[in-house]
One Martini backbone bead per residue (centre of mass of N, CA, C, O) as a GRO file, in nm:
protein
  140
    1UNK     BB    1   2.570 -16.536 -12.408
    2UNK     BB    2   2.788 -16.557 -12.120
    3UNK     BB    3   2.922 -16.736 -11.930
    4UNK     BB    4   2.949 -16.723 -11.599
    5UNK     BB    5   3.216 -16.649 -11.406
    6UNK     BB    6   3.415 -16.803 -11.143
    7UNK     BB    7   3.432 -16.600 -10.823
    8UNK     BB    8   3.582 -16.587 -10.533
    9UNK     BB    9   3.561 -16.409 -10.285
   10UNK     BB   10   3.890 -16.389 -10.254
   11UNK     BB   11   3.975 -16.288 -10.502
   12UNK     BB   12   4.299 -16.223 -10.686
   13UNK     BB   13   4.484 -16.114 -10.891
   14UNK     BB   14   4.783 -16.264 -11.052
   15UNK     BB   15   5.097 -16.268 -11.214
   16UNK     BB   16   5.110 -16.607 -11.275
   17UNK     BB   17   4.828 -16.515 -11.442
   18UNK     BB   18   4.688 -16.465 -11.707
   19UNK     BB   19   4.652 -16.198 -11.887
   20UNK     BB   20   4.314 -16.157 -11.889
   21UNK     BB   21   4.094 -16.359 -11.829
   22UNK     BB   22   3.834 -16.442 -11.719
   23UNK     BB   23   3.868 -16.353 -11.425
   24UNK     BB   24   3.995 -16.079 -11.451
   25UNK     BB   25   3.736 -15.976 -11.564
   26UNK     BB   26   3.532 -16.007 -11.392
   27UNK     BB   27   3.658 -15.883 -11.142
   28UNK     BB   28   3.665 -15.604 -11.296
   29UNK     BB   29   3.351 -15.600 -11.351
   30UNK     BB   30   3.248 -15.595 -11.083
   31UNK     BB   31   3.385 -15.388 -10.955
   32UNK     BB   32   3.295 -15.133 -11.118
   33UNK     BB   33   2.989 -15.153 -11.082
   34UNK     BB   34   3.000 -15.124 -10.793
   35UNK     BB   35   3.112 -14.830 -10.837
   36UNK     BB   36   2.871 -14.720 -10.975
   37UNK     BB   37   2.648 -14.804 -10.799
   38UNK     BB   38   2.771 -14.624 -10.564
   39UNK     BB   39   2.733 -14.351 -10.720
   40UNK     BB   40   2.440 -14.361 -10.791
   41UNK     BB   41   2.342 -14.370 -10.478
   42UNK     BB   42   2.513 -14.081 -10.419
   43UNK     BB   43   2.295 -13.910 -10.631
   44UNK     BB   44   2.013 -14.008 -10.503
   45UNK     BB   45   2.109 -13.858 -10.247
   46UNK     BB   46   2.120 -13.551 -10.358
   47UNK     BB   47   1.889 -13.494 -10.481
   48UNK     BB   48   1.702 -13.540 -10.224
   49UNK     BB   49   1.823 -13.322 -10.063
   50UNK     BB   50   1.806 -13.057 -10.253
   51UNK     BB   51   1.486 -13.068 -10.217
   52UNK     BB   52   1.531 -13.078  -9.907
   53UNK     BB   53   1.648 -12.775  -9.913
   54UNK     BB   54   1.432 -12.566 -10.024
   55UNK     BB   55   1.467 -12.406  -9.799
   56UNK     BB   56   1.399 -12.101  -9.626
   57UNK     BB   57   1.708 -11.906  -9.444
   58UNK     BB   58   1.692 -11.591  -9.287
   59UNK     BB   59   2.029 -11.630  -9.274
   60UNK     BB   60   2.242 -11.493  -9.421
   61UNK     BB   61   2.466 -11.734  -9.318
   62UNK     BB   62   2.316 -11.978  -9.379
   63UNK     BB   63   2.269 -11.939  -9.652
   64UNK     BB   64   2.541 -11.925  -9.780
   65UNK     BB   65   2.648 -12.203  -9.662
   66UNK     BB   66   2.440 -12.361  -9.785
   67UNK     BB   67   2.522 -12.311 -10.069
   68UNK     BB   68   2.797 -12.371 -10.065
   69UNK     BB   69   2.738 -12.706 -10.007
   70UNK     BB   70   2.593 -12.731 -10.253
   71UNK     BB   71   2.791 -12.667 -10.474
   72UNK     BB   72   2.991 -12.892 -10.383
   73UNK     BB   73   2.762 -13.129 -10.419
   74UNK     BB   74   2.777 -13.070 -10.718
   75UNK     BB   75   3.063 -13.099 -10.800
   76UNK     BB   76   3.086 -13.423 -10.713
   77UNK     BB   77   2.866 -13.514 -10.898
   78UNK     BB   78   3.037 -13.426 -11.169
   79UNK     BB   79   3.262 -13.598 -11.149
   80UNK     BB   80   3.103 -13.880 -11.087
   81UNK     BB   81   3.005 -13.860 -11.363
   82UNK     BB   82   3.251 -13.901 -11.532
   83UNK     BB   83   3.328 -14.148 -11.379
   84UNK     BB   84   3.074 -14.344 -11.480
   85UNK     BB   85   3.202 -14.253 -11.805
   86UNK     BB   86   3.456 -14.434 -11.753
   87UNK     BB   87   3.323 -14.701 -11.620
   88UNK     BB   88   3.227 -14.781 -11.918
   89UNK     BB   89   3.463 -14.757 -12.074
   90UNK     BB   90   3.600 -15.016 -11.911
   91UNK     BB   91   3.370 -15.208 -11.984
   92UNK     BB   92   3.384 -15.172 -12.290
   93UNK     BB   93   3.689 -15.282 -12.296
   94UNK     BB   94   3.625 -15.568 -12.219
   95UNK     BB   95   3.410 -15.642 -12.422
   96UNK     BB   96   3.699 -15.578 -12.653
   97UNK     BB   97   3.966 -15.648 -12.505
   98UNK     BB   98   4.143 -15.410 -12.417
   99UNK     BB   99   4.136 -15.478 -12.105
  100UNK     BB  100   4.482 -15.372 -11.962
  101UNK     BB  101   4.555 -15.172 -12.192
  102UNK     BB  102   4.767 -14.970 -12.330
  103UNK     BB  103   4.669 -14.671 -12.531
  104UNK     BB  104   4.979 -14.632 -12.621
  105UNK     BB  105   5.161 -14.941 -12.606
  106UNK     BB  106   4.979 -15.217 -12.519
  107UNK     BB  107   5.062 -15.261 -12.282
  108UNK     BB  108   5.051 -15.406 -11.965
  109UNK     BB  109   4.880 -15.341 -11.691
  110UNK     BB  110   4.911 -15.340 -11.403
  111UNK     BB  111   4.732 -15.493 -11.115
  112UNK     BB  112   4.784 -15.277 -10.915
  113UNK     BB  113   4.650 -15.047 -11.102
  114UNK     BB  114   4.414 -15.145 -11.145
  115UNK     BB  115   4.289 -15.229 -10.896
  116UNK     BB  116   4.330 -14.896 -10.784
  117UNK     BB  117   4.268 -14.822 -11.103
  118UNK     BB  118   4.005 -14.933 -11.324
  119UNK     BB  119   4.021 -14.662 -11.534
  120UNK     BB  120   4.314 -14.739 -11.683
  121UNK     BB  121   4.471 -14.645 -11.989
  122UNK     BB  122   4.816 -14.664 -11.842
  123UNK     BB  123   5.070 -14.682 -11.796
  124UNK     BB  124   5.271 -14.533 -11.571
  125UNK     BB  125   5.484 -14.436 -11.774
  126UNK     BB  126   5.255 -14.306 -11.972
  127UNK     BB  127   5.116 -14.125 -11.727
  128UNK     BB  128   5.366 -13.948 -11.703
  129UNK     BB  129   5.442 -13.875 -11.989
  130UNK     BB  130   5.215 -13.713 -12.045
  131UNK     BB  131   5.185 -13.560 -11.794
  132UNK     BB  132   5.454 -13.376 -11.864
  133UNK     BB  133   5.346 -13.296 -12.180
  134UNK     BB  134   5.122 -13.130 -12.048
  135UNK     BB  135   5.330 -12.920 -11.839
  136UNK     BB  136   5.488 -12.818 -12.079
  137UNK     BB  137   5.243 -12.721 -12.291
  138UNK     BB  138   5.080 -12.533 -12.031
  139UNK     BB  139   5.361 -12.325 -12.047
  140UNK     BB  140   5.319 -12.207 -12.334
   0.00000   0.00000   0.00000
């Protein structure tokens, strides 16, 4: 097991600094984490309440609003069961050493990009031209 790197409270990565150090793997591994854990608690916060709410009533536009919010506050929770399939995929990178690079060509993902969303596995101009190419596709 590897020592844990020490991180100050107020850390930023920077650009100045070696690029994905143990120091910026740390901070993007904390981040990561608490977003997981942040979304697994507000998962089992909408189970909790889905559980609470499975009561009948009796006025059916009470009844549909209900089912509606229901409905959504699922589609919420499949959106974030998925990202935090992502928020896992982007752990395993940083532990194997991939994390920070991008998938298509191996060039590093700028740290502004990361920081913004740590679950980026393409450089910005990677992440458009796919985009492009998947709205030429899908147009087909």
């Amino acid at each position: 097991m590897k020592a844990q790197t020490f991180l100050p409270q107020d850390y930023r990565p920077a650009e100045d600094e070696p690029f994905m150090n143990d120091r910026q793997l740390e901070y993007f591994r904390r981040k990561l984490n608490a977003w997981k854990q942040e979304l697994l608690d507000q998962s089992a916060e909408t189970l909790e309440g889905l559980q609470d709410s499975g009561r009948n009533v009796p006025d059916i536009a009470d009844r549909a609003s209900e089912e509606t919010d229901r409905a959504l506050e699922l589609r919420t929770r499949d959106r974030q069961r998925k990202l935090v399939s992502k928020i896992d995929s982007a752990l395993r990178r940083i532990e194997t050493g991939e994390y920070g690079y991008c998938e298509m060509t191996g060039e590093p993902i700028s740290l502004k990009r990361l920081d913004a969303r740590p679950i980026a596995t393409m450089t910005l101009e990677a992440q458009e031209k796919h985009e492009r190419r998947e709205r030429v596709h899908r147009d087909d």
